[in-house]
Structure formats: C-alpha cells, structure tokens
C-alpha positions in Angstrom: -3.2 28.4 22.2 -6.2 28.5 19.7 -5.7 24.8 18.3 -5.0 23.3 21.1 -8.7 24.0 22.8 -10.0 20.9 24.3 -7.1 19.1 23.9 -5.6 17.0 26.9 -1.8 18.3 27.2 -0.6 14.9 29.2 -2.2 12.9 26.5 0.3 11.7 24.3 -0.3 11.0 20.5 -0.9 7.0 20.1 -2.4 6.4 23.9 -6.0 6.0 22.7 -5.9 9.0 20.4 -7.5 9.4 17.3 -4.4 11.6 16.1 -2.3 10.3 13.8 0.0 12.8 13.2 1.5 12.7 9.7 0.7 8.9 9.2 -2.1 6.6 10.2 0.0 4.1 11.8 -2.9 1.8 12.8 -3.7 1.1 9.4 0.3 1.2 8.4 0.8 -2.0 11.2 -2.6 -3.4 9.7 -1.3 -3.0 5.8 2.0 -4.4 6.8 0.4 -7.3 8.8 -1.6 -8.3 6.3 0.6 -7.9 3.5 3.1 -10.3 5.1 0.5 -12.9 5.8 -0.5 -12.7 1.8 3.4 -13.1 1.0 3.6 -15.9 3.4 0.0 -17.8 3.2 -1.6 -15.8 -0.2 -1.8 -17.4 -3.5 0.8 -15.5 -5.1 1.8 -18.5 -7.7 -1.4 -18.3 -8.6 -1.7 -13.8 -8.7 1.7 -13.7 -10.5 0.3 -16.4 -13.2 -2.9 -14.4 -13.6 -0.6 -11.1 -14.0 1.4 -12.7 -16.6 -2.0 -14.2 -18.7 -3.8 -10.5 -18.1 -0.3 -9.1 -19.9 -0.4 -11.5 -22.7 -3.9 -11.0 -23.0 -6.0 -8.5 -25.0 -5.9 -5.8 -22.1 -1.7 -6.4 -21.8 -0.9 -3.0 -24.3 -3.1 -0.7 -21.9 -1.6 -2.5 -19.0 2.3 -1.8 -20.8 1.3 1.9 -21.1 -0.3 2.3 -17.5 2.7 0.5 -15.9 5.0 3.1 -18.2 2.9 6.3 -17.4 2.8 5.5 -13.4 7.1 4.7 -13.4 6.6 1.6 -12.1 9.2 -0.9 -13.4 8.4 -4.6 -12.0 11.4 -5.4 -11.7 13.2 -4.7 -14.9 14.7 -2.0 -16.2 13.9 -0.4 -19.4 15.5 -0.4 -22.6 
C-alpha cells in the first residue's frame, strides 16, 4: 500500500513509535500524572482563593462572560 511505505508491519503502535494514533497518550499519562500530583501536593487553597479575588475583582465581569461564552459551569448551574 502507498501509506504504508517504510513502515515496519510487526511494529506495533506504542513500542517505541512516534505514532500516536488518534491521541498522544504520552502526553495524556504525563497531563494526568501531573494533574494528580497538583490536586494532591499543589496549592489549590491558595489557586481557588486567587480565582475567587480575580472574580470579585475589576476583571470578574469579563471573566463571568468568558466562563458563559465557553459553557463552562464551575460547578453551578445557571439560573
């Protein structure tokens, strides 16, 4: 087949490939890994207080109508 030139048939997807198919699961495993160890070890007292401040703040109507335009709900549903 055309697409297939120079490709190594008994090489399987993931076995030292560069292929990722339809996701990069390297960097899925990598997100995930470090996402936990933010949850677990990060400062997120501290993120969800600035959150809260930046929303109160002068920026918190542009933040209100980017949150709104993206459907993102944080939690709470809508009136």
């Amino acid at each position: 087949m055309q697409g297939d030139q120079g490709r190594d048939p008994g090489r399987q997807q993931g076995q030292g490939s560069d292929i990722q198919g339809e996701g990069n699961y390297d960097a899925a495993r990598r997100f995930d890994a470090e996402e936990r160890s933010f949850v677990e070890k990060g400062p997120v007292e501290k993120k969800a207080r600035e959150a809260e401040q930046a929303l109160d703040g002068p920026e918190g109507e542009e933040l209100e109508r980017a949150r709104r335009e993206s459907g993102a709900r944080g939690g709470e549903a809508d009136g």
